[in-house]
Structure formats: structure tokens, C-alpha cells
N, C-alpha and C positions, 0 to 999 in steps of 0.2 A: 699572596693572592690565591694560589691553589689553596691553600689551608680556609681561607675566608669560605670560597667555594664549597669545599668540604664540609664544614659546618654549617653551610646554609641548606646545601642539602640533607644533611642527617633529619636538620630541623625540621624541614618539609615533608622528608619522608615519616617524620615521627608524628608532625601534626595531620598528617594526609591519612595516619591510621587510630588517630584520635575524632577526626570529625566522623559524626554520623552520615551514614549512607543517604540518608534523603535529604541532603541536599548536596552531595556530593557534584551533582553536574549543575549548578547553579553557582557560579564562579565569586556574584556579589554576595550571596545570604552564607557561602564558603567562608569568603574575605573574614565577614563580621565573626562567625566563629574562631575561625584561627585565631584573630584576633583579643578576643574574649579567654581563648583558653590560655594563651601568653601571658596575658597580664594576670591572670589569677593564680595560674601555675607557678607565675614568676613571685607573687605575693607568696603562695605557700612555702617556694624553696626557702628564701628570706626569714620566712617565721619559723621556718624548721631549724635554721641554719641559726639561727638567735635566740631559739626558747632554752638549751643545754646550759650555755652561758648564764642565760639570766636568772634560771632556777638555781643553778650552783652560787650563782651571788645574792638572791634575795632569800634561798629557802623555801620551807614551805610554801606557796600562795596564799594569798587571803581569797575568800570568797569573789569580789568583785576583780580579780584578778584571773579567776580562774575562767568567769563570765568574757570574760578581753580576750584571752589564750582560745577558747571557744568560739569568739568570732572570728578570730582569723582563721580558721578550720573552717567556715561557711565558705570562703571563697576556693580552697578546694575541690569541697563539696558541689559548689556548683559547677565548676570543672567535669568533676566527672557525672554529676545527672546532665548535661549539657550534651558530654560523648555517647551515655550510653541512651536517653531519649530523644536527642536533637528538639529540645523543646528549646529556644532561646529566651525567650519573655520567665519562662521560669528558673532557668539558668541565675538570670539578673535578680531575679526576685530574689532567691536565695542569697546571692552573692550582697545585695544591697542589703539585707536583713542582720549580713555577718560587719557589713562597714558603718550600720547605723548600730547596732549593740557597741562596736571599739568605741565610736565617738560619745556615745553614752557615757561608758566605763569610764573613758578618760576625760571626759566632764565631770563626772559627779568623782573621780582624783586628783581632779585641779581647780576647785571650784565650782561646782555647777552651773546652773546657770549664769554666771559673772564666767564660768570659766570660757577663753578665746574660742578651743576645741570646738565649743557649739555650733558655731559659724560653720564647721565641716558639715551639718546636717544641709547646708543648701546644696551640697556638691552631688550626693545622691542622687537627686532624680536628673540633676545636668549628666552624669555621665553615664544614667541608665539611656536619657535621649539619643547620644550616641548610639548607640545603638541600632537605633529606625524603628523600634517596635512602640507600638504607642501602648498596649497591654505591658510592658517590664518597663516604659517610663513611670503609667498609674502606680503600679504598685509598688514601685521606687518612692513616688511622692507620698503615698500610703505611708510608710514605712519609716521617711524622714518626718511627717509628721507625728508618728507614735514615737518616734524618738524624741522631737522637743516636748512632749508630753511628756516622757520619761524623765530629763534634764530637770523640769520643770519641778517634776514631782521629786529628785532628790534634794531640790532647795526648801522642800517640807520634813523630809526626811532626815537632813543633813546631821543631828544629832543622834540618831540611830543608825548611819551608815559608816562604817570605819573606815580612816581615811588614813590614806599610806604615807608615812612619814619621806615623800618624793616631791620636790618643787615643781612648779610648773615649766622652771627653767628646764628642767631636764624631760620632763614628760614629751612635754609638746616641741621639741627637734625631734626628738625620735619619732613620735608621732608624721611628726609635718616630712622629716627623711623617709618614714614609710609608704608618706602618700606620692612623694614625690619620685619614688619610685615606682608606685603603682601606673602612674600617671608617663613616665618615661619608658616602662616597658611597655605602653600600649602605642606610644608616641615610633617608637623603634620598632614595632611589629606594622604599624600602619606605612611609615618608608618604606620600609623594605617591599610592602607589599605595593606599595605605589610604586618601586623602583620595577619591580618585576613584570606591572601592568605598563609600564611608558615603556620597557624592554618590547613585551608583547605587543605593545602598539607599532611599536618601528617596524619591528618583526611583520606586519598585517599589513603595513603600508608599503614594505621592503615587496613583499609577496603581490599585491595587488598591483605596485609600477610594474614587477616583472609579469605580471600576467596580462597587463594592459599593454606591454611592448611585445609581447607574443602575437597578439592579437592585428592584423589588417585594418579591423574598422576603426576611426575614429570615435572617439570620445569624448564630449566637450559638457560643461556645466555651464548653465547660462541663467540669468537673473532674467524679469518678467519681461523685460525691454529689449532680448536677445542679445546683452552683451556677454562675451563670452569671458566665463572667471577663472577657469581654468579649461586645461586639453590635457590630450592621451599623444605621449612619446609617438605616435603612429602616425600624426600629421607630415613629419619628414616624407612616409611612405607614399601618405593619399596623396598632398596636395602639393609635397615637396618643399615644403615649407617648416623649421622650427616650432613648437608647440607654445613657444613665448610670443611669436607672433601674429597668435592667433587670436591672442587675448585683447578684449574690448570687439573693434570691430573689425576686426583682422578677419575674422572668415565670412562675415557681411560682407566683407571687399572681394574677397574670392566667388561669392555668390555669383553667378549671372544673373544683370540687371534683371531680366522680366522677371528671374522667380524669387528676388530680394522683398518684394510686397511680401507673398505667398508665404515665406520663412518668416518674417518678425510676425505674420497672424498668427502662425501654427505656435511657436512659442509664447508668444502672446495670450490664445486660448488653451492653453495646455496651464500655465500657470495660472489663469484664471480659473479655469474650470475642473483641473486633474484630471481630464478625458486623454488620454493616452493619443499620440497623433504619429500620422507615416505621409509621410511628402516627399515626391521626386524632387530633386534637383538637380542643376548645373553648375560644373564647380570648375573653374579655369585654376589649373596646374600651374605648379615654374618646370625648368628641364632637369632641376635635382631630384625630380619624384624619379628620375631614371626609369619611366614605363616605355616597353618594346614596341608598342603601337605608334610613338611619339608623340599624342593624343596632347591638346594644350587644354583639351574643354570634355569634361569626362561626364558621364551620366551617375548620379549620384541618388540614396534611398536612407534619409533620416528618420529616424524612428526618436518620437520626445515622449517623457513621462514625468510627473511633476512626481519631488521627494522634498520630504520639509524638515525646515533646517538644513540648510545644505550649510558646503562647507567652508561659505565665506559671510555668514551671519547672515546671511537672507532667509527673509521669512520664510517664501515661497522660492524655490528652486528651480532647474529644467534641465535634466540631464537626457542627453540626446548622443543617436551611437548612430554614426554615417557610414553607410555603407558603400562601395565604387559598387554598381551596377552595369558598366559600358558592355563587359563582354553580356550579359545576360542581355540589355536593348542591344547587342548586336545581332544576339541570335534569337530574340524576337522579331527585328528586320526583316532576317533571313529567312524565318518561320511564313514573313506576311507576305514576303515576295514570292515566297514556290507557294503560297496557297494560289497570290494572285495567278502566277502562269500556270497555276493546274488549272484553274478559274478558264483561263484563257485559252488553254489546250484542248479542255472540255467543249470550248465554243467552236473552235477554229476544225476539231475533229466532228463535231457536228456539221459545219457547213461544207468539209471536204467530202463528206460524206451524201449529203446534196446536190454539191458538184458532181459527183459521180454516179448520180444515182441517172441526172437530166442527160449525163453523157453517152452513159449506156443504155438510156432508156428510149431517146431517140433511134438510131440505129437498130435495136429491138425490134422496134414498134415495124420500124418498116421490113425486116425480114420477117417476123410472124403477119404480118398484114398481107405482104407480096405473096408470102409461103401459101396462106393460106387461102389465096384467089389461084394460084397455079395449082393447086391440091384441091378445089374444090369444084363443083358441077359447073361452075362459071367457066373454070378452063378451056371447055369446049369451042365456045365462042370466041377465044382469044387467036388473034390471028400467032403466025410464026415471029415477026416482028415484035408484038407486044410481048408474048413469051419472053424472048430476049432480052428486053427490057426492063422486064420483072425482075428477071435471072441476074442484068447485070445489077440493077438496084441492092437485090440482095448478097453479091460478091460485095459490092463496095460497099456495104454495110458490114459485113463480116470484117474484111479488111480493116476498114475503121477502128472495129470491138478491138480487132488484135492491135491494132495500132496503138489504144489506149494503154491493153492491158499490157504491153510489151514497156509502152513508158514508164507504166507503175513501178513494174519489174525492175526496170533499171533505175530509178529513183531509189527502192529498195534496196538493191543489191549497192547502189552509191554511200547510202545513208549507214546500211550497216557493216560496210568495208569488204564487200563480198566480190566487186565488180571486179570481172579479169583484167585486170591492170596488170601490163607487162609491159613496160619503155622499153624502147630499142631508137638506135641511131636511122636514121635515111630523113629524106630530101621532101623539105617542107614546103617548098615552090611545086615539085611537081605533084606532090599533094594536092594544091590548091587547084591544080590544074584538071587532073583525073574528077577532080568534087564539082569545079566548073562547068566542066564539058558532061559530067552525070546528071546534073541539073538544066543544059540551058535548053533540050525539047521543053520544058514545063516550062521554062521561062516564056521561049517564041510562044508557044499556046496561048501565053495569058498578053501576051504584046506587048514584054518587056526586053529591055536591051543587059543582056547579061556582060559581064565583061572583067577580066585579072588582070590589072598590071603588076607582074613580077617579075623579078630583077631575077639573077642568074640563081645555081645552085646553094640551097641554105640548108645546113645541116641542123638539125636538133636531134633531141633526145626523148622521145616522147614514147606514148603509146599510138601507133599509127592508126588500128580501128576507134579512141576513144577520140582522138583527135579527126579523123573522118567526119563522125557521127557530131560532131561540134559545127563545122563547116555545111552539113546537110542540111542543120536543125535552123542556123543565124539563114541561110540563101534561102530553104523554106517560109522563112518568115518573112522575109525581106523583101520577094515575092509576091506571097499573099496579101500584104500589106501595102502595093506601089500595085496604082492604077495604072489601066492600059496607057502604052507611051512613055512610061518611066524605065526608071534604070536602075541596076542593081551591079554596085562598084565591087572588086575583091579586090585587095591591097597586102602587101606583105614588107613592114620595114624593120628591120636591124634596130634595138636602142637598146641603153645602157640597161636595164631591166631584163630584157630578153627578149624576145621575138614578137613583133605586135602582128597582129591578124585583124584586118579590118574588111567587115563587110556595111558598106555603106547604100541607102537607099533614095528614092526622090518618093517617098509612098507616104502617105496622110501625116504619120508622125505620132507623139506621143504627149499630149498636155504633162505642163510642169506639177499637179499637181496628184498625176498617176505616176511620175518615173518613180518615187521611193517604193513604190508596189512591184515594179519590175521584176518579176523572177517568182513570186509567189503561186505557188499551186493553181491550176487554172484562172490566173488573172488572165483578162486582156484587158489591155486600154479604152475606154470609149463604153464600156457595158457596165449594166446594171444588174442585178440580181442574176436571173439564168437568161437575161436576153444575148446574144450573138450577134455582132455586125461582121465576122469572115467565122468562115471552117474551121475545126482545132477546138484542141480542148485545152490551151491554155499552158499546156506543162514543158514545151518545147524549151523554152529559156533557163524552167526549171531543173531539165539535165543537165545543159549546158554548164551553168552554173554550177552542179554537181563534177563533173568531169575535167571541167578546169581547176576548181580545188583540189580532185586528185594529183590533177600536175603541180600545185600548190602558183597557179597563177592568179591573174585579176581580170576582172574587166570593167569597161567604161562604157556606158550608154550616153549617148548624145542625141536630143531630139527637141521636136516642137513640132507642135500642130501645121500641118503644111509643107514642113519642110525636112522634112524626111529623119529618116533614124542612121545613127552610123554606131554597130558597136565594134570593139576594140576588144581584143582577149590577149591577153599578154602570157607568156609562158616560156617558162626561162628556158637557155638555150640547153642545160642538165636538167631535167626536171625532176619532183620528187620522190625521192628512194622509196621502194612499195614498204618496205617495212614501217616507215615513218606512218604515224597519224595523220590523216588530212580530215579537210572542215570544206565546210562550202567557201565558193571563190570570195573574196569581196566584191561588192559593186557599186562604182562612184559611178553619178547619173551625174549630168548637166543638162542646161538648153543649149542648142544646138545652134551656132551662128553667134551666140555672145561670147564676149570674151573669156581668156581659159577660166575658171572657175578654182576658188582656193583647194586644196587636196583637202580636200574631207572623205574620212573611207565610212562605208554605211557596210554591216556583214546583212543581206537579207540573208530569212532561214531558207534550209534546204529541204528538212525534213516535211511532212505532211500534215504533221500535228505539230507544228513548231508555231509560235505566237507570229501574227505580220507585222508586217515593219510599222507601221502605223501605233499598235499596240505598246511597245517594249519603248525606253526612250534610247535615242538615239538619238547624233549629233545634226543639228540643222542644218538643216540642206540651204544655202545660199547663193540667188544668182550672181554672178559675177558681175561685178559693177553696180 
């Protein structure tokens, strides 16, 4: 086998530096050369290797002898104009001019025209066809007709042509062994060289599965009607599934129903028309695709192009390369959801900015208005009383401004982890109690019955002024909101969660339809654009809210129109570590009086440009029962 080897490469490398350069990178017009040069090359070794012989046994030549010995030096001959022009078509010409002179010769030595040999004159332009040139078939057929001319003309001639005392027994095997040698070494050059191209072929197909098993995307070939005739080793990957089972309508069946229309058109017009086509689709996985998202139903991007003759004898073809798109629509998702809540942030930083504009503007108005009746010629007139009055208008206006700006302040310093938060242990009853008794003149003024039932000594772990300021901001409201006659509950009980604070009210309350609003930046209940039905600018709940997340507790809103508000802040009996992160508290709202309601937790934002609850989705709120 090495030895075989051996020699076939000699022979390659020897005929690789016999063919001419222009057409050296043309593998088929190559073939046909090499070809051509073997069997001629191989005719002349043959006549070299037999003419020593033959002249030591017949002598001198005769004339028409020497004309035979002469033709087979044509084929040669055209051997080498063949290497050194790369012209083929004349190549053949020559070579046929040297195989139609032999047939001659040894027609008009064994009979002429009677003699068998003539018959060789139809092989000429058949094995110039060979070839593929239709110029060296013409003058193939040229050439065997000057020969039966020739033939023809020695059976005029036949008594002036000297004829060799050789039978035809012996002419024509040698003859008919020459040709059939000619004819076997082009038989043995054409194998090999088919053996070498089926090599190459494997070779391209060996390379192509492996560059198709490299590859992620699918690859399927499909007939006009979308069945699919073959895949790419990468279906295991996509869709987790075998590439034999994809075949027919195996990945029709993986399609997702809605976009199974959508795919047999796209293919469908792709083979009809050759227009190149890209279509989404939906492709339901099995669990061997082994994908880390666990994804059963993936987004998916076919790209078809019609190829003809494809490679299961269809006329028209449709090869198509599928691409997983999931993560790419994920982070198009991701893309449209921060456009929307920039959308949203955009909106919501607009109307806070509204809100504050009517809050501070009011207040304003009335210290620049009062200021400038106490400061102006009118003062004079002003009794001492009114004075006073101006004077105080304009304090509680000021106070107001800072009341705002002090809230902002600390919504800020919450929002961006600024706020002096420092937990310490003491005694959360009489907390309640010091915040009570600080509260209840504002209470008696407005003709409310204030009141704490708390039980003995309760230790926590908290921030004592952030937790203060919680209890200030819930009795303030609680307050403002319970008309004269009403009441205003403090409560403190021990549960499994941690410490509950409840400040419960008998005041207007809160429709079901505003509690998911609770907590948002200047909301109140009950208003419309910048109308007010109490004092306040809205933000109260909204520290709260802030200041209990730092303790990383909750709370619960309970209300209804009429029947007063009770909220709940829960806050564990350790609260949380300053190092840690915190977020705003959660807030579960119900109606007030129905049964408990299922745990549903709702996060309102904390921040001031943060989307409202309303906006973002979030899980429905449901009355109980």
C-alpha cells in the first residue's frame, strides 16, 4: 500500500508539472488533461518500447511503414504541444491525425477497404468527444473522414502500393492490443482520478458535518411544502431533540401553533419565488436541549433562501438556518421596560415637581402679600392687633415652607442612605407614651379624644428619634383626618413578626379605590389635581414609609370611607443592621371592617421620581370575601 501510494504521487507530482498553467486552477479542464497526457504518453512508451524489436525483426521499413511508425510519434507530439500551449482542441487534433494515418496504414496492409481495420476510423471523433470540446471533436470527424478517403483511395491504388508480405491475422491483434491499450490507460487515469474526487468529496462533506456541528444555529433543507429533508447535528442543542427527528414534520411539530401558518408561507414563498425570507418564531424545546434558563418555549429567527437542485432531487430547494433569539427578546424586553419607566419617571418627576411648586407657592404668596401690607404706607393704619396677625400668618407660613423643605430633606437623606440611623435598645411603651402625651393639646384643640393602651415595659432595638418621628407623623394624621368627637386609638402588641404599633382612628377614612396610592408623594385621599380637602402636603406617610424600611419592617393600612383608618407598622423586636441595604417598607392595604384579607404585599415607591403604584404592575388587591 505505501508503495501504491508512492507511485501515485510521483505520478501526480510529475503530471501536476506537465499540465499547463492556465488551467491549472480549474480542477475539471485539469482532470481532462491529465487525462489526455496518460493515454498518449502511455501510447508512446508502448511504441518506443516495440519499435527496437520490430525493426531488428523486419529490417529496413518500407515506405508505408515508416508512414505507421510516424503516426504513432503524433500522439506524442501532441502530448507535448498540449503541455507546452495548453491548447486541448489541438492537442486532439494532432493526436487524431496520428491515430487516423495508423488506421490507414494498416488498412491499405491488410486489405483496404475490405480490410476490418477501417471500422477503427469511427472511433476517432467518439474518443475526441470525450473530451468535451466540440472544436477537437469537428476536426476528429474532419480527419476520420480524410481517412476513409484515404482507405478508399488505396483500393485504386492497390497495385501500385506494396504490400507486406503480414496477414491480417497478425496485423490487426497487434493493432486491436494497441488500441486497447490506448483505451485502458485512459479507462485507469479516469478511476483514479474519480477515485481521488469521491476521496475529495468525503473529505468536503467530513468538513462541512464538522463545521455544521460547531455551529449553534440550526440547519434544515426543506422541499416546497416545508417538509424537512434533512438537519444540522445542532438540533440536539436548539431544540434537544435528534436531527433524524426532525425530518418530515418534526419541527412543524416543534413550531408553535400560531406561527405554524406563518412558517409553511415563508417557505412556501421562498421556493416559489427565490426572495430570500426572515421570520420570528416560537419553538417549544424538550429538557435534553440542557438550556440554564429551563425555557420549554424559546424565541427563535429563521432566515430561508431558495438553492436548486438541492440534495435530495428536488427541483426547487429551501434551506433555512435557525437561530435561538430568547436572550436577544430578553433584552429587548428589558430595553422597552426602562424606556417605559424612564417614560414614567419623566411624567411622575413632572407632576412632583407641580406638587411643589402649589405647595410652596401658597405659603409664599401669603408671606410676600402680608410682608408687603406690614412694609408698605398701609401699615399705618393697621391697628396693633392686625399687625399681629399679619405677623403671625407670616410665621406659620414660614414654618409650613420649613416643614416642607425639612420633609424633602428627609425623604432624600432616606432614599439615598444618608439618614442618621443608629438603633439602640430602650423601652417602646414609654415611647408611645412621651409621643402621646406630646400630641394630645393638638388633639383637645381639635376635639379629639386621644388615648394608648399599653401593656408593661417592651424592649426593642431600634432607632429612637426615627421611630419618634413615625408615631408623630401616623397621630398627626390621624388627627387631621377624625372630625370633631372622634378618637384617636395607640396600641402596642407583641406578635410573632415583631412588635406591632398601631395607631387607629374614627375620621372620614379612605375609599378602596385610593388605599394602593397610599404612601405616594403628596397624595391624599379624596383630592383631585392640586385641590386640598385638610392641611399638609401629602408626604407624611411617605417618610414613614421610608423610616420603617430602614428598620426593614411593614405596614398595613386598614380603612374605608366612614369608618375610620387603622395603620399597623410592624418592626422587629432587632431591627435592621445600618450596614445592610434597606428599601421602602411594604404596604398591604385592606377595607377596614371586612374580613382579614389574603397576604398580598404591594412595595409602593419611596423615592420622588419613582413610577406610582397605579403605573408599574403589581399584584391585585382583593377584598376579602
Amino acid at each position: 500500500m505505501p508503495i501504491k501510494k508512492a507511485l501515485t504521487s510521483l505520478l501526480d507530482d510529475r503530471l501536476a508539472g506537465l499540465v499547463h498553467e492556465s488551467v491549472a486552477d480549474d480542477a475539471s479542464v485539469r482532470f481532462r488533461h491529465e487525462r489526455f497526457l496518460v493515454s498518449r504518453l502511455a501510447t508512446g512508451v508502448v511504441m518506443m518500447a516495440a519499435l527496437p524489436p520490430y525493426l531488428v525483426w523486419r529490417g529496413v521499413p518500407s515506405g508505408i511503414e515508416v508512414l505507421a511508425i510516424a503516426s504513432l510519434l503524433l500522439p506524442v507530439l501532441a502530448a507535448v504541444l498540449l503541455a507546452r500551449t495548453g491548447s486541448l482542441w489541438v492537442a486532439h487534433a494532432v493526436s487524431s491525425a496520428g491515430l487516423t494515418g495508423l488506421v490507414v496504414c494498416l488498412a491499405g496492409l491488410t486489405g483496404g477497404a475490405a480490410s476490418p481495420a477501417a471500422v477503427w476510423l469511427v472511433a476517432i471523433p467518439l474518443e475526441a468527444l470525450v473530451s468535451g470540446s466540440m472544436r477537437a471533436t469537428a476536426a476528429a470527424a474532419f480527419l476520420a473522414v480524410l481517412g476513409v478517403l484515404g482507405v478508399v483511395s488505396l483500393g485504386t491504388w492497390a497495385g501500385t502500393v506494396p504490400v507486406m508480405d503480414i496477414s491480417a491475422s497478425v496485423a490487426l491483434p497487434v493493432f486491436a492490443i494497441t488500441a486497447i491499450g490506448h483505451v485502458a490507460a485512459q479507462a485507469l487515469e479516469h478511476m483514479r482520478n474519480e477515485g481521488a474526487w469521491r476521496e475529495r468529496l468525503r473529505d468536503n462533506e467530513a468538513r462541512d458535518r464538522l463545521l455544521l456541528s460547531a455551529i449553534d444555529d440550526l440547519v434544515t433543507w426543506h422541499d416546497r411544502n416545508g417538509r424537512v429533508l434533512e438537519a444540522s447535528v445542532s438540533a440536539s442543542r436548539l431544540v434537544g431533540s435528534d436531527a433524524a427527528r426532525l425530518r418530515g414534520h418534526g419541527l412543524l411539530e416543534r413550531v408553535h401553533v400560531a406561527d405554524r401558518p406563518a412558517f409553511l408561507k415563508a417557505v412556501s414563498d421562498v421556493a416559489a419565488t427565490g426572495q430570500p425570507a426572515t421570520l420570528p418564531l416560537r419553538l417549544h424545546v424538550e429538557p435534553a436541549a440542557g438550556r440554564l434558563d429551563g425555557a420549554t418555549l424559546i424565541h427563535a429567527e429563521m432566515r430561508a433562501h431558495r438553492i436548486a437542485h438541492g440534495p435530495h432531487d428536488s427541483a426547487m430547494t429551501v434551506v433555512a438556518v435557525t437561530r435561538d433569539m430568547t436572550e436577544h427578546h430578553r433584552h429587548a424586553e428589558e430595553l422597552e421596560r426602562a424606556r417605559a419607566e424612564a417614560e414614567r419617571a419623566d411624567a411622575i418627576k413632572g407632576r412632583f415637581l407641580a406638587n411643589v411648586t402649589h405647595e410652596l407657592r401658597t405659603p409664599l404668596n401669603a408671606i410676600i402679600g402680608f410682608s408687603e401690607v406690614l412694609a408698605g404706607e398701609g401699615a399705618i393704619s393697621l391697628s396693633p392687633d392686625q399687625a399681629r396677625d399679619y405677623a403671625g400668618i407670616i410665621g406659620s407660613s414660614g414654618h409650613h415652607l420649613l416643614g416642607v423643605v425639612n420633609t424633602l430633606l428627609d425623604m432624600s437623606r432616606i432614599q439615598s442612605g444618608n439618614f442618621d440611623y443608629a438603633p439602640e435598645t430602650f423601652d417602646a411603651a414609654a415611647l408611645v407614651r412621651s409621643c402621646c402625651d406630646l400630641m394630645r393639646l393638638k388633639a383637645e384643640t381639635a376635639g379629639i379624644t386621644l388615648t394608648a393602651a399599653v401593656p408593661g415595659p417592651i424592649e426593642i432595638t431600634a432607632d429612637p428619634s426615627a421611630c419618634r418621628q413615625v408615631l408623630i407623623n401616623l397621630i398627626s394624621n390621624a388627627v387631621k383626618f377624625t372630625p370633631r368627637g372622634g378618637r384617636v386609638d395607640l396600641s402596642l402588641r407583641p406578635g410573632p413578626d415583631g412588635l406591632d404599633i398601631v395607631v387607629a382612628d374614627t375620621g372620614v377614612g379612605v375609599g378602596e379605590g385610593d388605599l394602593p396610592k397610599l404612601g405616594t408623594p403628596f397624595f391624599q385621599a379624596g383630592s383631585g389635581g392640586y385641590k386640598r380637602q385638610h392641611e399638609g402636603t401629602g408626604l407624611g406617610l411617605s417618610v414613614v414609609q421610608g423610616l420603617v424600611g430602614l428598620h426593614g419592617g411593614a405596614m398595613l393600612i386598614e380603612s374605608a370611607p366612614q369608618a375610620g383608618t387603622a395603620v399597623t407598622v410592624t418592626l422587629p423586636f432587632v431591627c435592621r443592621d445600618p450596614a445592610a441595604a434597606a428599601g421602602p417598607a411594604p404596604i398591604r392595604t385592606a377595607v377596614r371592617g371586612a374580613p382579614p384579607p389574603r397576604r398580598s404585599v404591594v412595595r409602593l415607591p419611596l423615592g420622588l421620581f419613582d413610577a406610582e403604584p397605579g403605573t408599574a404592575p403589581e399584584p391585585a388587591l382583593r377584598r376579602a370575601g
